[in-house]
C-alpha positions in Angstrom: 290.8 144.9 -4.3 290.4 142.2 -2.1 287.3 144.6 -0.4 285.6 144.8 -3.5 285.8 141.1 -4.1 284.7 140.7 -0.7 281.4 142.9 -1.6 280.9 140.5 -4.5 280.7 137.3 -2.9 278.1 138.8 -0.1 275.8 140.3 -3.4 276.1 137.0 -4.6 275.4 134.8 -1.5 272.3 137.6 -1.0 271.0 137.0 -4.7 271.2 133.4 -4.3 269.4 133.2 -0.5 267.0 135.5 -1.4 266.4 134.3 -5.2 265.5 136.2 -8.5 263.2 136.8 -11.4 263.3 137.9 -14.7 261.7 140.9 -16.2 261.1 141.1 -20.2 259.6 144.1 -21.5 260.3 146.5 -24.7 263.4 148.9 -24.6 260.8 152.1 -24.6 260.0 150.9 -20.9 263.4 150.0 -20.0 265.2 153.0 -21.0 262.5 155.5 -19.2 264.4 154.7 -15.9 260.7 153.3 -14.1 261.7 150.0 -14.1 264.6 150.7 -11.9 262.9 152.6 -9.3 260.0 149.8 -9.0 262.4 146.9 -9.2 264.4 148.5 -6.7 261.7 149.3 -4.1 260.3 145.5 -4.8 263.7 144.3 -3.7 264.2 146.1 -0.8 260.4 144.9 0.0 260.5 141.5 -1.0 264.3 140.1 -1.1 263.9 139.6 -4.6 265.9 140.8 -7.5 264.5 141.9 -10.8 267.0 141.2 -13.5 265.1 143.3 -16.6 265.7 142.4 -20.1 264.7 144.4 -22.6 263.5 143.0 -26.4 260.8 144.0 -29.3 257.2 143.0 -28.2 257.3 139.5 -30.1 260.5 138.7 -28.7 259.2 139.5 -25.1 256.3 137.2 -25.3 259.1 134.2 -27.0 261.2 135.0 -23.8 258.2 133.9 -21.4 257.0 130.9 -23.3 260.3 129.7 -23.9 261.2 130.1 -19.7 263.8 132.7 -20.2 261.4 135.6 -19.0 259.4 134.6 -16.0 257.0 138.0 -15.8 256.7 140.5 -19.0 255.2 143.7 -19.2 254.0 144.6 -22.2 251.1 146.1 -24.6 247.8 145.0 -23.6 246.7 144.7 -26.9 249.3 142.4 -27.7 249.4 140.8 -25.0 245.3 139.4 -25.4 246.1 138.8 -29.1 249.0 136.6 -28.6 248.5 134.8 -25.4 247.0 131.4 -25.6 244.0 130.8 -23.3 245.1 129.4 -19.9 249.0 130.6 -20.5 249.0 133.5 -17.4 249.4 132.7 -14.2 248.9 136.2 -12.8 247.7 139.6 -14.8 246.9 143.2 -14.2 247.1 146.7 -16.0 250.3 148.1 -14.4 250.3 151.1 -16.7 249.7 153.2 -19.5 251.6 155.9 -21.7 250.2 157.3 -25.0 250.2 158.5 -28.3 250.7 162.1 -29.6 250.7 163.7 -33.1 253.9 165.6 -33.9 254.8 167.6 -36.6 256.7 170.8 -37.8 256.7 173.7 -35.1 254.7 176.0 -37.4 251.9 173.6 -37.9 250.9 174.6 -41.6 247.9 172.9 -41.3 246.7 173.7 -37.7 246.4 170.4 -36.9 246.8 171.8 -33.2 243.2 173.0 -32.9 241.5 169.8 -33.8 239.2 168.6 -31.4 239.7 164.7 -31.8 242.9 162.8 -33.3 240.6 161.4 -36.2 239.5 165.4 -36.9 244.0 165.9 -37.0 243.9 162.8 -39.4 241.6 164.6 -41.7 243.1 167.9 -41.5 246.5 166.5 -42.6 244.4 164.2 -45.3 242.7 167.5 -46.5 245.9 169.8 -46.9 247.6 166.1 -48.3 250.5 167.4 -45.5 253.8 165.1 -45.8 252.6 161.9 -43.3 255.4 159.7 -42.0 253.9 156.1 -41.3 256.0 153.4 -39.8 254.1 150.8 -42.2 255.4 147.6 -40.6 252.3 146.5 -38.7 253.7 147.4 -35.6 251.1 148.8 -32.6 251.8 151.9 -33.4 250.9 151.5 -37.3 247.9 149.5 -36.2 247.1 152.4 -33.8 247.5 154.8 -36.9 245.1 152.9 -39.2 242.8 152.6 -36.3 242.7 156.6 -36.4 242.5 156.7 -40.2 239.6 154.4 -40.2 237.9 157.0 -37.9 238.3 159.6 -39.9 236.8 157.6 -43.0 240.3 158.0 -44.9 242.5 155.9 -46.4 245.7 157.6 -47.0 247.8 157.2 -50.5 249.3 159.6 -52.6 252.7 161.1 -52.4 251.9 162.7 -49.2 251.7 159.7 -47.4 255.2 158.1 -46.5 255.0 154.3 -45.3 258.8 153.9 -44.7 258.4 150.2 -42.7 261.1 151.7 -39.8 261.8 152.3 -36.6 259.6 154.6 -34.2 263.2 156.4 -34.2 264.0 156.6 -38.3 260.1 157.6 -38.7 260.8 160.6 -36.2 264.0 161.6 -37.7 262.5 161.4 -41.5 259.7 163.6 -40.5 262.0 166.1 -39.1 264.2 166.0 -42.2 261.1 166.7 -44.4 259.2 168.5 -41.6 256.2 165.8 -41.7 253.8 164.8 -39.6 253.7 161.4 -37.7 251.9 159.5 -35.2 254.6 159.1 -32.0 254.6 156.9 -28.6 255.4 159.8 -26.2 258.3 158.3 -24.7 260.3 157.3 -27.9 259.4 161.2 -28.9 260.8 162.5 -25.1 263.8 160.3 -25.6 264.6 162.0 -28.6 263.1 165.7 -29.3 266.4 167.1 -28.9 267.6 165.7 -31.9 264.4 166.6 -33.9 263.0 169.6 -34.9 259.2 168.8 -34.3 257.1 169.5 -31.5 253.8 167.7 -29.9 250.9 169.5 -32.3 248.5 167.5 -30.5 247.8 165.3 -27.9 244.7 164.2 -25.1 242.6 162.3 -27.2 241.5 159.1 -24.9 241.5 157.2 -28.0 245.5 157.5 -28.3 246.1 155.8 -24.8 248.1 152.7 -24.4 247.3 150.4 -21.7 250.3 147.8 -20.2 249.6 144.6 -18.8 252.2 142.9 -16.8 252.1 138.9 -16.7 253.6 135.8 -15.3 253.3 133.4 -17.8 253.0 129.6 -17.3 256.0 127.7 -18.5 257.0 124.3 -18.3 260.2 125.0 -18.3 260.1 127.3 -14.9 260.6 125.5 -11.6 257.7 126.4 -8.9 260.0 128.6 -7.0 260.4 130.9 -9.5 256.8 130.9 -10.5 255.9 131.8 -6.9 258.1 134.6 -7.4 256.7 135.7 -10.1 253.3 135.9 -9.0 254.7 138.0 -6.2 256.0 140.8 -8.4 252.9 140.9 -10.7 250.7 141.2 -7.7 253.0 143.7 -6.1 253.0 146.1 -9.3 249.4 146.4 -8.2 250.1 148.2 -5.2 249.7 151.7 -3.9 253.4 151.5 -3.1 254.7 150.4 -7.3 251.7 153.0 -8.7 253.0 156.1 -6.5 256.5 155.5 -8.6 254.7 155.7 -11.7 253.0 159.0 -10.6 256.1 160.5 -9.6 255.8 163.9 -11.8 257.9 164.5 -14.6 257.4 161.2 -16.1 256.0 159.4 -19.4 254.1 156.9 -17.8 250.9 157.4 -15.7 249.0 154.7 -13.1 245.9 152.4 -13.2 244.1 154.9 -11.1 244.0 157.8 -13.6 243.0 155.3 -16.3 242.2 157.2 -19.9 241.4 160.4 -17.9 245.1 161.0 -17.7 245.7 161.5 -21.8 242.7 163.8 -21.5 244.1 165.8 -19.0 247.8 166.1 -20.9 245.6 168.1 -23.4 246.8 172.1 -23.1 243.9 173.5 -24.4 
């Protein structure tokens, strides 16, 4: 007991001498395990702990301009949207997953041959196959109406299922009806066990996801921190961080393969 408690106090003293930061980002990152293997390589680098907090993309970016976040990694897209001219002290793509079309195991409509995600779009459209869309103007909904609008459609009818959900109720109430939806791979890794769908398509550039990681300017941060901050973003940059994020096996893919690397998912 008392050797434990002594191992306390010293990771305590440590934490305090060497200092700390705080990571916000969205719980799809968080609970893929990266974030641990980077922080913890960044640590025994730099001194510095990397507390990570995970929360919805508008909550991340509250957590930063409110102080209580001092870097966030997050959606590019939303990220440029959102951020106020001026408000980033240091930026940089860190990362990209993507998104995949998954549906029943069968594929009724062969939506597995098509050539480009809008050409799956229209194929589903065509065939008016059960759709599952999370409706709630989320990225991924905005993703989805950015493939519809390729494809010249605009979906209604009784095929089409806007539920407003979760990424996770949308993939379970396409399993339960054996529909088709439009998936971020790693909510659909974390999950397929539990479904009975399967990736019917995949590798279309257009369907990759880019991540920005920031530290964002806040009045309410002392300079130490800040400097820290900086630090990490810059670091994430690094040969060392992106050869973590190319470890096989995993849902997330470096800078350095860009878009290429949703191209080159494609099995066919």
């Amino acid at each position: 007991m008392r050797t434990y408690g002594l191992v306390l106090i010293l990771l305590m003293a440590r934490i305090a001498l060497c200092g700390h930061i705080t990571l916000a980002t969205t719980s799809v990152v968080k609970e893929s395990g990266l974030l641990d293997r980077i922080c913890a390589a960044f640590e025994r680098e730099s001194g510095i702990v990397v507390r990570i907090v995970a929360a919805s993309q508008q909550d991340v970016l509250a957590l930063g301009m409110e102080g209580k976040a001092d870097v966030l990694l997050m959606k590019a897209l939303y990220a440029s949207k959102e951020l106020a001219n001026g408000s980033c002290l240091a930026r940089t793509c860190a990362l990209y997953d993507d998104f995949v079309i998954v549906g029943p195991r069968d594929d009724p409509v062969h939506v597995r041959w098509q050539k480009t995600a809008a050409r799956a779009f229209s194929r589903i459209a065509a065939d008016q196959a059960f759709f599952v869309s999370r409706g709630d103007s989320s990225d991924t909904h905005k993703k989805e109406e950015a493939v519809w609008h390729q494809a010249g459609h605009t979906p209604n009818g009784t095929w089409y299922l806007p539920v407003c959900q979760s990424m996770a109720a949308v993939l379970m109430i396409a399993s339960e009806k054996q529909a088709y939806a439009l998936a971020d791979r790693p909510t659909f890794v974390a999950l397929k066990t539990s479904l009975d769908l399967e990736v019917v398509f995949e590798g279309d550039s257009a369907l990759c996801n880019q991540y920005d990681i920031i530290a964002v300017k806040s009045a309410h941060r002392p300079p130490l921190l800040t400097d820290r901050a900086v630090q990490f973003v810059r670091w994430f940059a690094t040969d060392a961080a992106q050869e973590l994020i190319a470890e096989p096996g995993g849902v997330f893919f470096p800078v350095s393969r860009g878009t290429d690397a949703c191209q080159r998912r494609k099995p066919r």
